[in-house]
Each structure stands twice: as C-alpha cells, then as structure tokens.
N, C-alpha and C positions, 0 to 999 in steps of 0.2 A: 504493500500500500504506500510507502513511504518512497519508493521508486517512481511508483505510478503519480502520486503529487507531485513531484519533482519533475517530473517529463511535461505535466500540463502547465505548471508555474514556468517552465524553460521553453515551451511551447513557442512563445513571440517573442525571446531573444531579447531579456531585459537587460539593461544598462546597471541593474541594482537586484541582486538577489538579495531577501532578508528568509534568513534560515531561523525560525522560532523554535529553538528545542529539538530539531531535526533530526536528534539519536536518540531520544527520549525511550525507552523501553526496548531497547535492541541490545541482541545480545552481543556481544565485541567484534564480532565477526560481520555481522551485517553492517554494524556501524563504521567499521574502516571502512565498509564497500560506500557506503553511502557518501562519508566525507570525501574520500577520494572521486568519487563520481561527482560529488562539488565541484573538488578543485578540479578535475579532466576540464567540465562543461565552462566553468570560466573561466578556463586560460584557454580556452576553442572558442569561446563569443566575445571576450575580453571583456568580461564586463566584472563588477566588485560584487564582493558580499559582504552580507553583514549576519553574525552567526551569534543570535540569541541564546545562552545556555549558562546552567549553574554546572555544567561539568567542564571543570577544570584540566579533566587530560585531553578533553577536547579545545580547548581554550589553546592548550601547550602546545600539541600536533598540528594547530588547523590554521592558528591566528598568525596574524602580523604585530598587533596591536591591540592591547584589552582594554575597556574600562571596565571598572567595578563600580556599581553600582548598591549603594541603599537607601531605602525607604524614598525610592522616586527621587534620587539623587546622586551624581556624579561626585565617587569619595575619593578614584585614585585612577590616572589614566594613565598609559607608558606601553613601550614597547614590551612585548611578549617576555622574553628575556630578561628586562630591568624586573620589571612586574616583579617574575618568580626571583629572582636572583635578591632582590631589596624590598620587600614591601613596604610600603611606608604609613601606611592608612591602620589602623587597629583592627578594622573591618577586613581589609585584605588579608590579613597579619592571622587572622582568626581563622578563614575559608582556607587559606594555605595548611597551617594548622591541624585541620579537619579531614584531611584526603591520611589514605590509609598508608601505611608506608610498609615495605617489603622486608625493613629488619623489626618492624614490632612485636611484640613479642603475641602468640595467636592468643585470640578472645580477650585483648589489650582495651578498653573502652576508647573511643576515639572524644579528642577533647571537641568541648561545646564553646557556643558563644553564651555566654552568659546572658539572662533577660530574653525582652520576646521585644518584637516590631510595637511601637504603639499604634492607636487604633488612628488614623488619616485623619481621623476629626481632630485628634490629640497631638498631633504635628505643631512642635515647637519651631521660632524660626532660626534658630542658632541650630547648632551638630545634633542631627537627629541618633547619631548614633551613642553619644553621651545622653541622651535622653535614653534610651535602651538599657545602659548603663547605670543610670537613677539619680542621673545630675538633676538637680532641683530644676526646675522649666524656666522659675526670674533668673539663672543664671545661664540660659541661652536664650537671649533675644538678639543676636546677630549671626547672621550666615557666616563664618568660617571661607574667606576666598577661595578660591583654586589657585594654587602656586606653582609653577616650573621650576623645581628643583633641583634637575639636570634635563637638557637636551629633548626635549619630548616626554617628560616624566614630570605631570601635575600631581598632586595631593590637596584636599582638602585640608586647609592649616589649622584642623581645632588642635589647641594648645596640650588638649590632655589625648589627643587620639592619634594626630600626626606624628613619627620618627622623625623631626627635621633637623 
C-alpha cells in the first residue's frame, strides 16, 4: 500500500515530495525499500523532499538536514551530522537519548523525557519545553530566539534548555 501511494503522489512529477511518517509500521526490510525508492525517484525527477518522522534512524540514513521540533515549535535545526554529533537543545538531547543502543545491557529501561506536552490551550509564550519541565509559566513570557551557533546549526537559546 505504501508503494502504491507513492506511485500516485509521484504520478505528476512534483517539484516537493513531503513524506509524513512514510515507514511508519514496516518492518526494516520494507522500509529500506521504501526510503530508497524515495531517494531513486528524486534524484530521477530532481525534485526535494521533505521527510516527516519521529524515527530517528530514519532521520540518520535519509536526511540532509533535520529540525526538531516541539510543541508546534522549531527547538534545534542543523545538519544531519552536527544534529547527532552535538545536540544542543535539551529536547534533542532527550530523543537522542531515547533510541536503543546495541551495547545496552538486554531489558535495560530506555531513559524518558521527563513531564508530558501541555495541553495547546496551556501554551506559554517563553520555552515550551521548560514549561514540560515545571518552570513556573510568569517565568516564561518571552520566546527564547533561534540562534546560529555554528554554520547552519540554530538552537532555540532558552537559558536552562540550550548547551550554548
């Protein structure tokens, strides 16, 4: 099925593929087929994509370029490489974190992000992610910039979440 979408979304030779979760329940095997049948068809139409997903070895294998994203907001943007190699965001820092590693020791608990998402209504306007965290709310009333920290590597600069 995931084939068969792919062929009618490629059907008229878009200038902008966006791929939303496009492995999402495959088993590893199909999903190389799939990613790879990405990359064949847009480097045969030339055209970009844009690859929606919380999985992160797909992120590694596929991307150029990530952002991360939370709570409807841009925390850390950078090359594929920098990304994993530095994370700088506390958010990224936690999803890295969280991926299973091959020297752990088996039925190891994988670490959590502490807190839950607040609810959209409850969206403070400072770092929503220290909001998550249980920062008082009067103490974020300002958005936190996007900073270039090196060469194509932005962070959101909240003082308690950013590595700067």
């Amino acid at each position: 099925r995931q084939r068969v979408v792919i062929a009618i979304a490629l059907a008229c030779h878009p200038e902008l593929i966006i791929a939303d979760e496009p492995t999402t329940a495959l088993d590893v095997t199909v999903q190389a087929q799939i990613l790879s049948l990405l990359k064949d068809l847009q480097a045969e139409m030339g055209s970009s994509s844009i690859l929606i997903t919380h999985d992160l070895g797909v992120i590694a294998q596929s991307c150029d370029s990530v952002v991360v994203m939370y709570a409807g907001r841009v925390v850390e943007k950078a090359p594929v490489r920098a990304l994993f190699s530095n994370p700088l965001h506390a958010y990224t820092r936690g999803l890295l974190a969280s991926i299973p590693q091959l020297s752990s020791v088996r039925k190891t608990k994988l670490p959590t992000i502490p807190g839950q998402v607040a609810s959209i209504a409850d969206f403070v306007p400072g770092c929503r992610f220290c909001q998550r965290q249980g920062v008082p709310a009067e103490e974020l009333t300002e958005r936190p910039p996007l900073v270039e920290v090196t060469p194509g590597h932005f962070v959101e600069a909240c003082p308690r979440c950013a590595n700067l």
